[in-house]
ROMIDREN-52053 format. One record per residue (C-alpha): z, y, x; residue number from 0; residue in three letters. Coordinates in Angstrom, 2 decimals, always signed. Each point is the difference from the previous one (the first is absolute). Layout:
BEGIN
         Z         Y         X   pos   code
         Z         Y         X   NUM    ALA
...
// end
This chain:
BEGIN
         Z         Y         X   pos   code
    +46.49    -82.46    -80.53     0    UNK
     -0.94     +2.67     -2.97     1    UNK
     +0.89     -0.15     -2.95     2    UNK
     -1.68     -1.82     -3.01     3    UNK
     -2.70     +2.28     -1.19     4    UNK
     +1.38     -0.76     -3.59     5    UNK
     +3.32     +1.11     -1.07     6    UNK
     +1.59     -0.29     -3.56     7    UNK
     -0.33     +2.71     -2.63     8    UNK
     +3.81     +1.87     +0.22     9    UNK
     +1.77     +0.41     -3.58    10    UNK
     +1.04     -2.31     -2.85    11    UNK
     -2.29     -0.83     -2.56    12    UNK
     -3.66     -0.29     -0.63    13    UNK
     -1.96     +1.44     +2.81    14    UNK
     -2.76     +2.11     -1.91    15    UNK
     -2.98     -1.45     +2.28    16    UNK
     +1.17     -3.45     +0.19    17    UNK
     -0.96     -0.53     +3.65    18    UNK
     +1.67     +0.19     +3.10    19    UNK
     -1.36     +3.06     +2.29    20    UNK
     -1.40     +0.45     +3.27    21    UNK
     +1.91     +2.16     +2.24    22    UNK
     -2.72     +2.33     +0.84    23    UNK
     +2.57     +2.09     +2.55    24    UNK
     +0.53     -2.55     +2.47    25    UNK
     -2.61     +0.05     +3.00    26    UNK
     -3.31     -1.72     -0.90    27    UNK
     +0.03     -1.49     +3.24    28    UNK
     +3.46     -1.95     -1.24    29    UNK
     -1.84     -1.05     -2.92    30    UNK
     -2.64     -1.32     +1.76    31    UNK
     +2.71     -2.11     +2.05    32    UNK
     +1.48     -1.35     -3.29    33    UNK
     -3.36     -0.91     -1.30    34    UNK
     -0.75     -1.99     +3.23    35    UNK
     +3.07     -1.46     +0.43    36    UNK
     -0.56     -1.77     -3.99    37    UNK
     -2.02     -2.08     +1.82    38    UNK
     +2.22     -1.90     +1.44    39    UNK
     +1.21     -0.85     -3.12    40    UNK
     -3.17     -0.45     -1.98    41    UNK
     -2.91     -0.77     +2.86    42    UNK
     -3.14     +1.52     -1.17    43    UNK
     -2.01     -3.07     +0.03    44    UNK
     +3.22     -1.99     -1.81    45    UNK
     -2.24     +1.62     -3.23    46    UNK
     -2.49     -2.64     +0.47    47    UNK
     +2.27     -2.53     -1.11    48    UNK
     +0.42     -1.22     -4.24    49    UNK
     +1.98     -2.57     -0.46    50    UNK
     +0.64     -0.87     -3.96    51    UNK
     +4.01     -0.75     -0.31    52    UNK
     +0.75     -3.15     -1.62    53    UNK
     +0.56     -0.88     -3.20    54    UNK
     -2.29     +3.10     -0.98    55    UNK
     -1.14     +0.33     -3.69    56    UNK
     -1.97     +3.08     -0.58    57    UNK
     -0.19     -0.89     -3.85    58    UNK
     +3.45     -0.05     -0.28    59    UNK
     -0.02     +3.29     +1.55    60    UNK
     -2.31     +1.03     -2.69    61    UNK
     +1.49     -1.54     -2.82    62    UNK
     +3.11     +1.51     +0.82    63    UNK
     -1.86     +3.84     +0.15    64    UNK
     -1.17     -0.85     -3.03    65    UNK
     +3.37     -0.63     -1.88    66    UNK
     +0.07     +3.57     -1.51    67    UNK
     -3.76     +0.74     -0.46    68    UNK
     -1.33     -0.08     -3.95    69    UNK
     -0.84     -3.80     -0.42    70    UNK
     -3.00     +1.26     -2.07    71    UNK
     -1.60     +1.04     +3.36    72    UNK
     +1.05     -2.17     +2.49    73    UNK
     -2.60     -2.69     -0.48    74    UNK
     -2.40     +2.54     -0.01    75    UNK
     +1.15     +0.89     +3.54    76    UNK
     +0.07     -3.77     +0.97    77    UNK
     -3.69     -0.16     -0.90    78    UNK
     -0.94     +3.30     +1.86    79    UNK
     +2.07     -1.27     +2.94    80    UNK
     -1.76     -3.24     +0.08    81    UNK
     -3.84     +1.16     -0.03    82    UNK
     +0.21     -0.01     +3.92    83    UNK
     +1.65     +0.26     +3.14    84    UNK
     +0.33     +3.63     +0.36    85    UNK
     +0.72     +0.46     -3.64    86    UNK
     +2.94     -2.34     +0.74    87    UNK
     +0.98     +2.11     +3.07    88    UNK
     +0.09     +3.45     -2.04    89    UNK
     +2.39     -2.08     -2.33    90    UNK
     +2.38     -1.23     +2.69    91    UNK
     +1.68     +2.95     +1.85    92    UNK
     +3.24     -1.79     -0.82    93    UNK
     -1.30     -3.10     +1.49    94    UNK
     -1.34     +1.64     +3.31    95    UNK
     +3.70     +2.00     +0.27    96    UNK
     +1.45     -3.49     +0.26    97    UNK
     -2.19     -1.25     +2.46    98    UNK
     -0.02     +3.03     +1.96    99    UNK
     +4.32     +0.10     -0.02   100    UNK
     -0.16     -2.87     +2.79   101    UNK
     -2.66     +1.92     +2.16   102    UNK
     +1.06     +2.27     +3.39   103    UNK
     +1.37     +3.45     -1.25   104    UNK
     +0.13     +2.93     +2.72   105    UNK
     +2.54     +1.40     -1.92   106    UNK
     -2.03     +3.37     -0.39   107    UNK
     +0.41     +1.12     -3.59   108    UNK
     -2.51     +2.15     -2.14   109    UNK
     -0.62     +0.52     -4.01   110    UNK
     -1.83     -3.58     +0.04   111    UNK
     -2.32     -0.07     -2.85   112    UNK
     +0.59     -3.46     -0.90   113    UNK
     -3.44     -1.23     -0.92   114    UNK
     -2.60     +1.76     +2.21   115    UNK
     -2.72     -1.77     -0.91   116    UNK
     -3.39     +1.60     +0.49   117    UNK
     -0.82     -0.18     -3.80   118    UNK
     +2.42     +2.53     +0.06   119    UNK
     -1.10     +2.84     +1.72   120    UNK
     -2.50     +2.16     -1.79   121    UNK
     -0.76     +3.45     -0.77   122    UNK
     +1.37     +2.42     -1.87   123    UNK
     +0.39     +4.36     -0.99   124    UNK
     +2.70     +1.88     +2.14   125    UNK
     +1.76     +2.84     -2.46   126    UNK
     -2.80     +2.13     +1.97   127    UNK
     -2.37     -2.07     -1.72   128    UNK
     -1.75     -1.57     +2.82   129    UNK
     -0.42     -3.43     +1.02   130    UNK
     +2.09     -1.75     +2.54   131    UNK
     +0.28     -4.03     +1.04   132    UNK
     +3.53     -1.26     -0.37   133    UNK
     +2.36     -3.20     -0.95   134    UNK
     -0.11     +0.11     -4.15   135    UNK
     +2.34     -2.37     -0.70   136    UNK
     +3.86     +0.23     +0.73   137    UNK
     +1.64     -2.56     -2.49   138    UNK
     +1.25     -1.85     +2.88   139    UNK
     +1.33     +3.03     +2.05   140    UNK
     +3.12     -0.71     +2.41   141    UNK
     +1.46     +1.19     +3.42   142    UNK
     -0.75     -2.95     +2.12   143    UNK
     -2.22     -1.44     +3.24   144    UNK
     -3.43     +1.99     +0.60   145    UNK
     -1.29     -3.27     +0.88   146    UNK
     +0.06     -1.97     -2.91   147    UNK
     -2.22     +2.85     -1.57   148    UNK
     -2.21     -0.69     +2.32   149    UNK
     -0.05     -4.04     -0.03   150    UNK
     -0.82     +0.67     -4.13   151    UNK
     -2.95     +2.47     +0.85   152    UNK
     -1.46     -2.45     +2.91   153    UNK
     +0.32     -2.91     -2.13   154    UNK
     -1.65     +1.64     -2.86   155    UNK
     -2.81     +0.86     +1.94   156    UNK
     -0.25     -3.11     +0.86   157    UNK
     -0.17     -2.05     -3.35   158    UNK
     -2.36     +2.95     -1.42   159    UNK
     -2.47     -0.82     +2.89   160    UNK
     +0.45     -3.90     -0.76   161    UNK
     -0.93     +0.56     -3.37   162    UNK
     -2.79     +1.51     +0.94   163    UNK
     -1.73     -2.75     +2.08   164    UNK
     +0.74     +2.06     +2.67   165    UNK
     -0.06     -2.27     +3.68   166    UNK
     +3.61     -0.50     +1.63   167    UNK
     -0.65     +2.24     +3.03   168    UNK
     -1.31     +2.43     -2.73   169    UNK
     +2.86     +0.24     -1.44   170    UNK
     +2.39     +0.10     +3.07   171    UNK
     -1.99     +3.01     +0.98   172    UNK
     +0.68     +1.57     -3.02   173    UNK
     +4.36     -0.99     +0.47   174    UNK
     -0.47     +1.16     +3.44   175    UNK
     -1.36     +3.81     -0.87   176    UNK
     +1.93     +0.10     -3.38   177    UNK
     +3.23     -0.42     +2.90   178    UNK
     -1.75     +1.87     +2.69   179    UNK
     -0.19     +3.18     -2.15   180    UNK
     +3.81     -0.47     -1.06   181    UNK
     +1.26     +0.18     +3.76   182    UNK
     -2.91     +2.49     +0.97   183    UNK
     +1.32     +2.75     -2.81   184    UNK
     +3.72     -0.93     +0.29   185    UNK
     -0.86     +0.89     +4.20   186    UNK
     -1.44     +3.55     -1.13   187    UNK
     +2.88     +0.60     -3.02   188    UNK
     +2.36     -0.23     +2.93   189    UNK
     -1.08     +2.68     +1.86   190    UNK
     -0.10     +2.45     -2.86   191    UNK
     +2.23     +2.06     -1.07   192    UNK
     +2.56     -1.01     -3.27   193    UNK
     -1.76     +2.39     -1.95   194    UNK
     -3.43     -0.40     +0.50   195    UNK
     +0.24     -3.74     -0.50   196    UNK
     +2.07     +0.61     -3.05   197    UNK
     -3.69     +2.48     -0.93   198    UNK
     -1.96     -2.89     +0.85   199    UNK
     -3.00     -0.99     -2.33   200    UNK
     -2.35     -2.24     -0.45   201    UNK
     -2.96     +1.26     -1.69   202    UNK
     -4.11     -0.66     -0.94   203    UNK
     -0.69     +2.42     +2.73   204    UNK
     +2.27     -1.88     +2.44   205    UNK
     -2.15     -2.96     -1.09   206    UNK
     -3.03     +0.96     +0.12   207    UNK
     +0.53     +1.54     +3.42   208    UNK
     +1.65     -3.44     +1.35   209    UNK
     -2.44     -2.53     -1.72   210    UNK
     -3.05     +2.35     +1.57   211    UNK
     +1.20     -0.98     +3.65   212    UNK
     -0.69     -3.30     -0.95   213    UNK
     -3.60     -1.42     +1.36   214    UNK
     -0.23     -2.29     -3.64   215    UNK
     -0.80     +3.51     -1.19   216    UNK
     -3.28     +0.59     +1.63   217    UNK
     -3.19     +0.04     -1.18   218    UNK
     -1.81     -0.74     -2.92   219    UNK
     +2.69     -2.78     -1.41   220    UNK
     +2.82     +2.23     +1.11   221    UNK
     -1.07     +2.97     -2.44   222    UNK
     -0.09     -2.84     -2.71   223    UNK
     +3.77     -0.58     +1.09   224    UNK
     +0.82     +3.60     +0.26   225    UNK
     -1.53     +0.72     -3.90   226    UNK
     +2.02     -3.19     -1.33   227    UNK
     +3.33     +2.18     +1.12   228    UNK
     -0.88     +2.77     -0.81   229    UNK
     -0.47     -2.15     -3.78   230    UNK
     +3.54     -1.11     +0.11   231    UNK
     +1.55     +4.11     +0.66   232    UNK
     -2.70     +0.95     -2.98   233    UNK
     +1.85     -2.65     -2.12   234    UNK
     +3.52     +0.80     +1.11   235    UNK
     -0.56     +3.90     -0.58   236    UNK
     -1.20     -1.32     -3.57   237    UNK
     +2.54     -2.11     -0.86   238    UNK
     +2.59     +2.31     -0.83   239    UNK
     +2.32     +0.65     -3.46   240    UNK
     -3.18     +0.43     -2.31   241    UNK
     -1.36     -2.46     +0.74   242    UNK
     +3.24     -2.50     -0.59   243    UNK
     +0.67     +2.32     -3.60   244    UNK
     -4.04     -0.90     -0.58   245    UNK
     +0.36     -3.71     +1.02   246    UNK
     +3.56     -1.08     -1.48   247    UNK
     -0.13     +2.30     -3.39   248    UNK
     -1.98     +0.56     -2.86   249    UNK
     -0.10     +2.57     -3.36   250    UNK
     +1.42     -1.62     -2.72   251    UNK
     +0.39     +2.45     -3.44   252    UNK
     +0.01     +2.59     +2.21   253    UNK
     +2.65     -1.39     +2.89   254    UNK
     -0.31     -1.64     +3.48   255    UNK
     +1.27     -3.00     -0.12   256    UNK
     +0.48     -2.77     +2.67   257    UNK
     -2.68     -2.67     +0.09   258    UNK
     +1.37     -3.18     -0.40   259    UNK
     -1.15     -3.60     +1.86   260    UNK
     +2.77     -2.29     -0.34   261    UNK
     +1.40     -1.16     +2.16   262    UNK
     -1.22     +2.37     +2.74   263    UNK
     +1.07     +2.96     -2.05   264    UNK
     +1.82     +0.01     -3.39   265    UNK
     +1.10     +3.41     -1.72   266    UNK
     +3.79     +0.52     -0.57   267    UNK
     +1.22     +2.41     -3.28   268    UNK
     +1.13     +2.53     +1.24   269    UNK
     +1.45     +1.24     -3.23   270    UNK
     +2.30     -3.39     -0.04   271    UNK
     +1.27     +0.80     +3.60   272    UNK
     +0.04     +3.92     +0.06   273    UNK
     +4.05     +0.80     +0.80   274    UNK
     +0.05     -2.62     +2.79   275    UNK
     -3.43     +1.40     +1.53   276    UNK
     +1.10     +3.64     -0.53   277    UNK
     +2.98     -0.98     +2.68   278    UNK
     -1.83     -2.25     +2.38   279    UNK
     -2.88     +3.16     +0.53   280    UNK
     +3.23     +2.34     +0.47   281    UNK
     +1.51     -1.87     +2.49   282    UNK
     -3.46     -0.68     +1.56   283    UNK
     -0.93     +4.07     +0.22   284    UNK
     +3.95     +0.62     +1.65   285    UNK
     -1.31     -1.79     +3.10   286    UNK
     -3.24     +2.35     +0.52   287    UNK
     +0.34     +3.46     +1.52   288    UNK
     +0.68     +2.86     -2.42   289    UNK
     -3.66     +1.23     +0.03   290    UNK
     -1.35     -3.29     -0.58   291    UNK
     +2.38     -0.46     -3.06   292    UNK
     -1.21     +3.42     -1.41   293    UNK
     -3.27     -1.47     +0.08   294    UNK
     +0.75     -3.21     -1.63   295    UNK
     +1.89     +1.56     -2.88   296    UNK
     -3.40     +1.80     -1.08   297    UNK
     -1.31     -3.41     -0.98   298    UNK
     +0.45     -2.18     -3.18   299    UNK
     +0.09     -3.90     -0.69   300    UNK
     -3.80     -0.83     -1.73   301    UNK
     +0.78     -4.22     +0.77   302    UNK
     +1.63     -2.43     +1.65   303    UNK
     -0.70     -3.76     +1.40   304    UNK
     +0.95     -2.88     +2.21   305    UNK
     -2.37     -0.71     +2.60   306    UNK
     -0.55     -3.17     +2.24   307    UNK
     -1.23     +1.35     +3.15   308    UNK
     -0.70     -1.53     +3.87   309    UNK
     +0.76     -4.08     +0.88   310    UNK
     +3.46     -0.03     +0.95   311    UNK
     +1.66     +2.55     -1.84   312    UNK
     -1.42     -2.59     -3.52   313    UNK
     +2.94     -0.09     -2.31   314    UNK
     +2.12     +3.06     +1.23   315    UNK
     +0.24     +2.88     -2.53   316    UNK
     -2.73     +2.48     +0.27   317    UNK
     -1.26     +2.87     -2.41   318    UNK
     -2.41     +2.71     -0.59   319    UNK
     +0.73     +3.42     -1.40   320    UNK
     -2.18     +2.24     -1.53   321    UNK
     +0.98     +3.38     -0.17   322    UNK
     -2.11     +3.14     -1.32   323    UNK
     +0.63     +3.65     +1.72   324    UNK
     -2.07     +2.92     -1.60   325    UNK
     -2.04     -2.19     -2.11   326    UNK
     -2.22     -3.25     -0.35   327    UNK
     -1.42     +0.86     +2.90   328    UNK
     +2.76     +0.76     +1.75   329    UNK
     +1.50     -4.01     +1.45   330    UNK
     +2.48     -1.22     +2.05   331    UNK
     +0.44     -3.94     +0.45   332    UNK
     +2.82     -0.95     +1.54   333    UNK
     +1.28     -3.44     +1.23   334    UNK
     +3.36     -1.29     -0.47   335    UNK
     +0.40     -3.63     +2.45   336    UNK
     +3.11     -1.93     -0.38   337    UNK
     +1.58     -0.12     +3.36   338    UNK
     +2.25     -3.05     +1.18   339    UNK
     +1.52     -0.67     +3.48   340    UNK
     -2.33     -0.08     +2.37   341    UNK
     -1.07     -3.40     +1.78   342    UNK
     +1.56     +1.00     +3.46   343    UNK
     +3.45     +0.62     -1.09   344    UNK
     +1.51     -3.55     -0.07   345    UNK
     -0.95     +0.10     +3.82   346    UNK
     +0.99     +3.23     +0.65   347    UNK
     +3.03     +2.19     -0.79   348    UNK
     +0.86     +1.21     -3.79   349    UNK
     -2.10     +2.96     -1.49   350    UNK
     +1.71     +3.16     +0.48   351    UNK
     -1.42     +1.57     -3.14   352    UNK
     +1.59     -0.36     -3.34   353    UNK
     -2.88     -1.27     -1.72   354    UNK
     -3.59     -1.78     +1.25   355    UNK
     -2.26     +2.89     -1.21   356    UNK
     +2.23     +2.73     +1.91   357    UNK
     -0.61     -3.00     +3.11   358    UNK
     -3.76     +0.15     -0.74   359    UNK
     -0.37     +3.53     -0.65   360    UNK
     +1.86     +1.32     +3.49   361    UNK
     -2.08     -2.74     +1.62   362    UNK
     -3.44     +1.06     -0.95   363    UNK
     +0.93     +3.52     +0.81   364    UNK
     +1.54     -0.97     +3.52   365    UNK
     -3.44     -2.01     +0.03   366    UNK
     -2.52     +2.18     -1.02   367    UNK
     -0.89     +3.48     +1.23   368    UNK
     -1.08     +0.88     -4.02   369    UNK
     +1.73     -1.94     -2.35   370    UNK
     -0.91     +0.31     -3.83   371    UNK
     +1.38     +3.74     -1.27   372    UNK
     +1.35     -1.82     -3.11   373    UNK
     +1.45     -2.73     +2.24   374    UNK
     +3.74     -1.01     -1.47   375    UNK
     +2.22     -2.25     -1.55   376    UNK
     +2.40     -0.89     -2.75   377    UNK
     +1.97     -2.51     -1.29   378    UNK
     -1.10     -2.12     -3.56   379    UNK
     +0.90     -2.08     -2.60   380    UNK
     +2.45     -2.99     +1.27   381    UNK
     +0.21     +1.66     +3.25   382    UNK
     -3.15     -0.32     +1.55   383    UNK
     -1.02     +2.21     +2.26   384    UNK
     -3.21     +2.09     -0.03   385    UNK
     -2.28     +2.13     +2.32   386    UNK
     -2.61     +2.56     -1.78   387    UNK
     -3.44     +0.84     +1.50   388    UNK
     -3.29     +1.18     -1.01   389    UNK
     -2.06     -2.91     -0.65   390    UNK
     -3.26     +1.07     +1.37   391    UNK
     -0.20     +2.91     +2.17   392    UNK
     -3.63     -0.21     +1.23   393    UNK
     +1.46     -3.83     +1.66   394    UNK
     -2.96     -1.47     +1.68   395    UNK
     -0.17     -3.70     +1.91   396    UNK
     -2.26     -2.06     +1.62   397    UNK
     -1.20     -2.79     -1.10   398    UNK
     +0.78     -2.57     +2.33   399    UNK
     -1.99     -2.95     -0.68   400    UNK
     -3.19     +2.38     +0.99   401    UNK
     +0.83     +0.97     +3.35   402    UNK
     -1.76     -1.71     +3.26   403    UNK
     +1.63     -0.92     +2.63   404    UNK
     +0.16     +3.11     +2.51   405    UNK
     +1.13     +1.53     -3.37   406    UNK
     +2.96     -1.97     -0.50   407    UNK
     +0.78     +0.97     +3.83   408    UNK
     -0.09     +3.75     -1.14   409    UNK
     +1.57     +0.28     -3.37   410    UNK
     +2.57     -2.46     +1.52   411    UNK
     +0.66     +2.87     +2.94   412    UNK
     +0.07     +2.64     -2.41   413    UNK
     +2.69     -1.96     -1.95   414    UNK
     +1.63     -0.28     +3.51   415    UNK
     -0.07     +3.54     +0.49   416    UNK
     +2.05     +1.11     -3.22   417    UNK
     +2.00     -2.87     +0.13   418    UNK
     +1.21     +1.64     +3.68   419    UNK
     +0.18     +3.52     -1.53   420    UNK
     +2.08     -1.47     -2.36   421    UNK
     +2.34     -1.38     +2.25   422    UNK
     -0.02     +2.66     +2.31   423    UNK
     +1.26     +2.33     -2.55   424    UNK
     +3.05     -2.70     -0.45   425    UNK
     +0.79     -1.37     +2.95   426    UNK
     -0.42     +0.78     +3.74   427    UNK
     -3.13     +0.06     +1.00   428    UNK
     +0.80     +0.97     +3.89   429    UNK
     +1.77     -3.49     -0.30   430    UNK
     -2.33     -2.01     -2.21   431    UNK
     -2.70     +1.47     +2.80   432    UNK
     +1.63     -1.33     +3.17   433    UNK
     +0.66     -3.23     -1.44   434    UNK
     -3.59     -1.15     -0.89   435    UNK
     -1.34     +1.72     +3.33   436    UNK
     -3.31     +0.48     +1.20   437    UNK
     -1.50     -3.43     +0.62   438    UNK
     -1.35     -2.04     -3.42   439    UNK
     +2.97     -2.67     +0.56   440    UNK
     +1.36     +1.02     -3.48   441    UNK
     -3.20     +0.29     -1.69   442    UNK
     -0.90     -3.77     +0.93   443    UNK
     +3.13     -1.67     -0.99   444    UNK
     +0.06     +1.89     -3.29   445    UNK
     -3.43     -1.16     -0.40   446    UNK
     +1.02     -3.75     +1.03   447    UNK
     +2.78     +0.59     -2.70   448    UNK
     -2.34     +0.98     -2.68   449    UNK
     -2.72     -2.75     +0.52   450    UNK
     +3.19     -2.25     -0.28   451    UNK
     +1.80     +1.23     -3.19   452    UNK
     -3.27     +0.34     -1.34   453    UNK
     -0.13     -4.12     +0.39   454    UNK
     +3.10     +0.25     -1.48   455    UNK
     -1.67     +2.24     -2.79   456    UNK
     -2.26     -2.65     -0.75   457    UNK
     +2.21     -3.06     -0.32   458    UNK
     +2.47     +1.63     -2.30   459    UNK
     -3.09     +1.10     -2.15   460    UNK
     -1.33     -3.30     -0.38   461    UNK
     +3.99     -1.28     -0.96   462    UNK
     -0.16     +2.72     -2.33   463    UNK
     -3.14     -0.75     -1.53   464    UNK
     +0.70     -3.95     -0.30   465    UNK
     +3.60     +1.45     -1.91   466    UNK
     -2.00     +2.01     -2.32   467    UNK
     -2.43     -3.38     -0.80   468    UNK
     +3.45     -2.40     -0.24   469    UNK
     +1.49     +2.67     -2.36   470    UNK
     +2.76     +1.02     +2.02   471    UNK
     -1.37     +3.72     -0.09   472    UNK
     -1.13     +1.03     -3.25   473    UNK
     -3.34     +1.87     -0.23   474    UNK
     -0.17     -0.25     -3.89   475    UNK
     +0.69     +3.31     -1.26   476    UNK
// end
């Protein structure tokens, strides 16, 4: 029999990409063998099956995620999480890890994202300054099983169509292509060649050429459809580093200074916290390429602020910096996100990086074909670990609770598509291929999965929501 088409990184100490690697040298067609023979192990339509453990208590889970988080902010995340189902899902990636720990694994490995859910995917500028259609959020990054990426994604398809009164075979149509276009893409990434999927890009031409071939786009109400995208690339392309200076900052005797709306965003002296900032930024620009830091070092602090930001990040440490280049018209607005261990770790093997934004940084750029140019990390106060990033780099999402039906099916396939790229870059893709096959068998029991952890969804929302009226979660900030 061949050889597993995963072997161990050689050499002590942290690997610098954190993930085991494909052995692209041995014969596809031996790869192909592997990948079928995981299913032996993990039968493709053994996905269908959820089956909550006993004893299961996703608020303890949460509570104990919580431990470290700013108490300040964590009822504020409680009441976020609580507005409805699939704001309770975006808060639970720790929840779903548990859940998904007792599920069949085919023991294929890739950079797992961790918490693919389609609310984050989105648009955003390449360093060339175009726009491509990618995963945006890696907090959660980890080497681990391809497929419990994709059991988050279905699911989350799933719940978003539920909450929007969409009809059950609706929204198992909508699972079904989300999964269809995974195993379609990972089938084409494995007959390229290493470097061409390693080139491989998603962007609003790609789009617009794919959603085109679509018969929804016909006619008089698909021109309608076709101007409403074409609305969200205007707004992406606009929604760049100006527009975040014009939007978070205003003049104030003559400076640009942070504006503040506690609790969302509440300024920090900088003055009062100047030696200890100085370092933190040094160690941050060590970890970007030499030209990058050459760059960075032409800009100077204007103002600085913590930030709440997204649903289940509530109550980690995240700031805003303002910095100034040639003059006031001259920004750069960079974020700074506290980084903790990510949710698939207790279920998987120890980090191999020596802090979580180093894990989070060589994730996103194992993930992504054009990570953030100021992309890095460094270590803070107490500890805690930090990754850096632009905050808005002409970012651009859609808005979920607007799209129809056949919609859902496409942004959901489109969200399948990176999520593949992604993985393919990772992990073996010649294997990943072979194992899902040609037939939908995969695609259904995924989508059996999701309609049934999205039940699941829905009963731990309503436990959550009846904690929150009993006072057992606090909402009261």
């Amino acid at each position: 029999m061949a050889s597993p088409p995963f072997v161990e990184p050689s050499g002590g100490g942290p690997s610098p990409r954190n993930v085991w690697t494909a052995r692209p040298w041995a014969e596809p067609a031996a790869r192909a063998r592997d990948g079928r023979a995981a299913r032996a192990g993990a039968p493709r339509g053994g996905h269908a099956v959820f089956a909550p453990t006993p004893g299961r208590d996703p608020i303890a889970i949460l509570a104990a995620q919580e431990a470290d988080r700013l108490p300040e902010l964590v009822p504020l995340r409680h009441r976020r999480m609580a507005e409805s189902p699939f704001a309770y899902f975006r808060g639970t990636p720790a929840v779903m890890a548990y859940d998904l720990m007792g599920t069949p694994r085919t023991g294929l490995t890739v950079q797992a994202s961790g918490d693919a859910h389609i609310g984050n995917f989105g648009l955003f500028a390449s360093p060339e300054r175009s726009l491509v259609f990618d995963a945006n959020d890696f907090d959660e990054t980890f080497p681990g099983p391809w497929e419990w990426d994709v059991k988050r994604l279905a699911t989350s398809v799933v719940i978003a169509g539920r909450a929007n009164g969409f009809t059950a075979d609706q929204n198992r149509a909508a699972a079904m292509a989300t999964v269809r276009a995974y195993r379609s893409r990972m089938a084409r990434f494995a007959g390229m060649r290493l470097i061409d999927i390693w080139y491989s890009v998603i962007t609003d031409h790609d789009i617009r050429v794919a959603i085109e071939a679509t018969d929804w786009y016909q006619g008089s109400t698909g021109r309608r459809r076709r101007a409403a995208l074409e609305s969200i690339f205007t707004k992406a392309r606009r929604r760049d580093g100006m527009r975040a200076f014009h939007s978070l900052t205003r003049l104030v005797n003559g400076h640009r200074v942070i504006v503040e709306d506690p609790p969302m965003v509440v300024r920090v002296d900088v003055d009062s916290v100047a030696a200890e900032l100085e370092r933190i930024f040094l160690d941050y620009r060590s970890t970007l390429p030499e030209s990058r830091r050459e760059l960075l070092e032409r800009y100077r602090f204007v103002d600085f602020a913590r930030k709440v930001v997204g649903v289940g990040s509530i109550g980690t440490r995240c700031f805003v910096l303002v910095l100034e280049g040639r003059d006031g018209t001259d920004p750069l607005i960079l974020q700074a996100k506290e980084a903790t261990a990510s949710v698939l770790e207790p279920y998987l093997s120890a980090s191999r990086h020596e802090s979580n934004g180093q894990r989070v940084v060589a994730g996103q750029q194992l993930m992504q074909t054009t990570p953030d140019m100021f992309l890095g990390w460094t270590r803070g106060p107490q500890g805690r670990d930090f990754y850096l990033r632009q905050l808005w780099d002409m970012k651009g999402s859609v808005d979920l609770s607007l799209l129809e039906a056949p919609r859902l099916g496409y942004y959901g396939s489109l969200c399948g598509w990176a999520l593949a790229r992604a993985h393919a870059r990772s992990g073996d893709p010649v294997a990943i291929a072979a194992y899902l096959g040609t037939s939908d068998r995969f695609d259904g029991a995924v989508a059996d999965f999701a309609e049934s952890y999205a039940d699941q969804n829905e009963t731990d929302h309503a436990r959550y929501v009846e904690a929150v009226r009993a006072g057992r979660v606090s909402t009261c900030l």
